[in-house]
N, C-alpha and C positions, 0 to 999 in steps of 0.2 A: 743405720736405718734411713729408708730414704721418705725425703718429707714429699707426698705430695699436695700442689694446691691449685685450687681450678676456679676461676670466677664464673663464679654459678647464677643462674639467673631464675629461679624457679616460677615469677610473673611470664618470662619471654618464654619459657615451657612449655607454659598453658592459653598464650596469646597468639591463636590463630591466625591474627591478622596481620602479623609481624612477615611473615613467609620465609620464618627462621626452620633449619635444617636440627634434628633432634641433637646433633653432634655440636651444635655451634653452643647449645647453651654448657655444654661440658657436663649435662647431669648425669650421661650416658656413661662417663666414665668415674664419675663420682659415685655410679652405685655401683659400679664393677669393682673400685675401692674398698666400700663397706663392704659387698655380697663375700670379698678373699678376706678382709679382716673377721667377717663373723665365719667364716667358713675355718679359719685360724684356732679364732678361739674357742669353736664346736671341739676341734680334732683335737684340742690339750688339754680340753674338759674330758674327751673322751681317753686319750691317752693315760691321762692319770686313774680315770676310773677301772679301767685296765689292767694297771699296773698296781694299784690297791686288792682288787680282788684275784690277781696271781702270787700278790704275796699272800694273800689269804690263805689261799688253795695249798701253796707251799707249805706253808706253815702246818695245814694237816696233814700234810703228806709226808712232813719231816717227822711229827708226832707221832703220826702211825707206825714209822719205821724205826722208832728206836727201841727198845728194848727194856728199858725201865722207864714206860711213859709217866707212871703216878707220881714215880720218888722225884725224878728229872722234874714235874712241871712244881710237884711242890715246893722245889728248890728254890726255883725262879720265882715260883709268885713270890716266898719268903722272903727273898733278895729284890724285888723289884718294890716291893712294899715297904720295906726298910729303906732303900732308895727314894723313894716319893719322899717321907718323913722326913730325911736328911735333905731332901733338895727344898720342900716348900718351907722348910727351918731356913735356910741360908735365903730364901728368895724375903723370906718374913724381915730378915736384917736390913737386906740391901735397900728394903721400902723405909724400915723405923731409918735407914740414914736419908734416903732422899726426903722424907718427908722433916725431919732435922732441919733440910738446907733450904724447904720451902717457908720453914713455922720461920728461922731467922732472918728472911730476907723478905717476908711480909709483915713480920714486925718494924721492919727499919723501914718497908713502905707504907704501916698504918705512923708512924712516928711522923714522916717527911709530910703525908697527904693530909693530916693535922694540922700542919706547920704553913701550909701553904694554901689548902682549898679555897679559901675565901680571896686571897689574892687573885686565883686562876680563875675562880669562879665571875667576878666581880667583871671579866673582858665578856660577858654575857648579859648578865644581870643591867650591868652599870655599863656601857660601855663609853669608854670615850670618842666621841661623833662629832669631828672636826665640822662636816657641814649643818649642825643642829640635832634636835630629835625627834624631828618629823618624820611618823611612818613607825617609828619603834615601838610606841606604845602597843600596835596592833602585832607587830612582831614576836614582843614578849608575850602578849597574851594568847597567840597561838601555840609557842610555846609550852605554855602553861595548860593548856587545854589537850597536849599532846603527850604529857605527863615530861616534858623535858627535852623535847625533840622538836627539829622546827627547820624545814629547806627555806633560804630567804632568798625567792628571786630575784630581791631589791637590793643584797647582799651579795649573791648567786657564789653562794654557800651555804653548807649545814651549820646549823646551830645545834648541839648536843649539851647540855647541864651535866648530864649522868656520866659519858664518856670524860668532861672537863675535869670532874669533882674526881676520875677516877686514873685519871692518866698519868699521877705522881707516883701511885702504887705500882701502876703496869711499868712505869719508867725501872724503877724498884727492883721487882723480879724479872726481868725479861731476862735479863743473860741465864739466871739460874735455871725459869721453866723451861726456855728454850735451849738450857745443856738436858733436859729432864724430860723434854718433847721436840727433841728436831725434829727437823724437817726431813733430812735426809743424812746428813753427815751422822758419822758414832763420835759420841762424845766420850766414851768410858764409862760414863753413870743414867743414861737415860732409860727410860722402863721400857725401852722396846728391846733393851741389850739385854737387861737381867733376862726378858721374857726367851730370849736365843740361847741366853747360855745355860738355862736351865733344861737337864736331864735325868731321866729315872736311870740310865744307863753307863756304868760307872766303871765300866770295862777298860782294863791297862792297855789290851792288844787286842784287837778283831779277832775274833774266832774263825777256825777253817771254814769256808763255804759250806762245806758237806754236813759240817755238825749243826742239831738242830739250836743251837744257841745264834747260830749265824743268821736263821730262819726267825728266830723270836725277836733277835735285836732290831731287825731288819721292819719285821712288824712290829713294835713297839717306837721304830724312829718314825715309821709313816705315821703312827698317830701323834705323835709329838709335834709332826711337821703342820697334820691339819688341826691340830687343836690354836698354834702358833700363829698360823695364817686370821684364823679367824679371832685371834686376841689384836693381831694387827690392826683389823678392823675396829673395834671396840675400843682399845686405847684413841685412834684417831679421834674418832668421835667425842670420847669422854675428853679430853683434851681438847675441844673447841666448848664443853657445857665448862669444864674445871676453869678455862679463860675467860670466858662472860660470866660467870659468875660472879666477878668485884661488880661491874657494872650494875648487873640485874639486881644484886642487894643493894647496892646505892639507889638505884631507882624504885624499887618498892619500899625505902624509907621515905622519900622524898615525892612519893605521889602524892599522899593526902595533903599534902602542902603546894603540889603542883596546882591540886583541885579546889584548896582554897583559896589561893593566890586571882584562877581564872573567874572567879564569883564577884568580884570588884569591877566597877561602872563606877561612870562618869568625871568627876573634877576628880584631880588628885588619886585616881587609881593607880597610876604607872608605879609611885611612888609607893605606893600601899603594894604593890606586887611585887617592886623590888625588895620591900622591908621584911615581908612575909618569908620571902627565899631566902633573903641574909641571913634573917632570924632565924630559920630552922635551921643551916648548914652548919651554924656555930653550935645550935644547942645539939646535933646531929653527931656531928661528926666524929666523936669520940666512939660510942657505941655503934655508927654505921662501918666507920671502917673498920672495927675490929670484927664485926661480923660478918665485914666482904672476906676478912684472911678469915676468919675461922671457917666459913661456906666453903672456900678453895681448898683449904682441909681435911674438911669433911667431905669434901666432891673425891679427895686424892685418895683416902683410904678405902671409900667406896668402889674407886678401881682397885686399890691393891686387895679386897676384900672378891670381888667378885673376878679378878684373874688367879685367883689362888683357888675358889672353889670350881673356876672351870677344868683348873689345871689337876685338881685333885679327882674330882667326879668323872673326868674325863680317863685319865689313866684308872683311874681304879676299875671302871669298866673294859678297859684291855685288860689290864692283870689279870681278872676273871674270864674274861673272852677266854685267854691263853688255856685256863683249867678247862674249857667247856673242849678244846680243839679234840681231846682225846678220846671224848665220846663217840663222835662221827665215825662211821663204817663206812661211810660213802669210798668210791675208790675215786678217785678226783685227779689221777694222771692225767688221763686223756682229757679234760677240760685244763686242766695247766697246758699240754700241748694246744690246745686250740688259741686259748689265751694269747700265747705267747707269735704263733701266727699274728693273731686280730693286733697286736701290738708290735709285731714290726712294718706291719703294712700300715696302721698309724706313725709310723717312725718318718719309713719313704715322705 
């Protein structure tokens, strides 16, 4: 794939006075760019659409033509239904182990971030300030008024409590969630794998082209493929709530004290703000971190709960599709033939 890159100027575009030539800002070829990349992904939007409702079409047309449409389809759904049951049964396993390997390795990160938060915390709170601590006191109390969060241009750096208090545990699981949510690599165990290897379709050898099992399997893997695509999506997502959630529970333990902390004026506040923080992260932190692992928990099975009923509710609606195909009288050749036209000229 070739990369291109154009220093674009979109002010000298629109700056008449420049007596710049349209071509000189490159924007002319930057939307020739975009217009062939949308034009791209128009034609594979369209090609797949294409190529879905010819398998459709197929699929009645292989129904109509067989000879014992009733007993054939009841066969299938009987067997495809049995199929579902046996597959969302081994998908149900392969979640109770990954989530196994998440409960053990958030345990040993609420254990370590017990052991350590007040130390880590304390480079915020307390800091040590070789030139004095002039300037901090307003520091912390923004802060605090920010429920935990604080950019210090006098630093020019972020100041985060929440992220600090929670970075022992991220330290913790990272190799396990990120074998359990790469990025792109296959780890063996991650749920974007179980979600691929799972099939209603349990067949030893491909059936003949001509036979209508060839015609069903075929419609049965297109829905498999878009029901998959669009868990893709969804796992990413819940995988960025399942990771902020240590954070986000440490942080709404820790607001009401963010808020009493910022209520302190005059003599002797710094020290009342920092006491306020220390004191609650110790009396905290027993019951906060175990409810950041049990949140991440509860966030996990909440995927594996709503990727099971997509994957359920979705196939079981083809299985049924498949019974309804035999109804149709329509004769549906000639739109297969045209189909197949409109989808090689997509192809070119």
């Amino acid at each position: 794939m070739t990369l291109n890159i154009f220093t674009v100027s979109a002010r000298a575009y629109f700056d008449k006075t420049l007596c710049l030539e349209r071509s000189d800002t490159e924007i002319p070829k930057l939307q020739e760019v975009l217009k062939n990349l949308n034009n791209s992904v128009t034609k594979d939007l369209a090609r797949d659409y294409v190529s879905e409702a010819k398998g459709i079409l197929s699929l009645i047309k292989s129904v109509q033509l067989e000879s014992d449409t009733v007993g054939a389809q009841t066969e299938v759904q009987k067997n495809f239904e049995q199929n579902l049951c046996k597959a969302l049964e081994k998908l149900g396993w392969q979640f109770d182990m990954l989530h196994c390997v998440l409960d053990k390795c958030l345990s040993d990160g609420v254990e370590e971030s017990e052991r350590l938060c007040l130390t880590s915390a304390s480079s915020i709170i307390s800091p040590n300030l070789s030139h004095g601590k002039g300037g901090f006191h307003k520091i912390l109390k923004a802060l605090c008024k920010n429920d935990g969060y604080h950019w210090s241009n006098a630093w020019n750096r972020d100041l985060d409590l929440n992220v600090e208090l929670a970075q022992h545990m991220y330290k913790i699981i990272d190799e396990e969630f990120y074998s359990i949510f790469p990025i792109h690599c296959k780890t063996g165990k991650s749920v974007q794998e179980q979600i691929d290897k799972f099939s209603i379709i349990q067949n030893d050898t491909e059936p003949p082209r001509a036979s209508i099992r060839y015609h069903i399997d075929n419609f049965i893997k297109r829905e498999e493929i878009k029901l998959k695509m669009s868990l893709k999506r969804e796992v990413i997502e819940r995988k960025k709530e399942i990771s902020l959630s240590i954070e986000t529970t440490i942080k709404d333990a820790m607001v009401p004290h963010y808020k009493k902390a910022a209520k302190f004026q005059g003599t002797g506040s710094m020290k009342k703000m920092q006491n306020t923080l220390t004191e609650a992260i110790e009396n905290l932190k027993h019951d906060m971190f175990k409810q950041a692992k049990e949140e991440v928990l509860r966030k996990f099975r909440d995927l594996e709960q709503y990727i099971n009923d997509a994957l359920e509710s979705g196939l079981q609606r083809s299985i049924l599709l498949l019974t309804e195909t035999g109804k149709i009288e329509l004769d549906v050749l000639e739109d297969i033939k045209e189909l197949e036209k409109l989808l090689q000229q997509l192809s070119d």
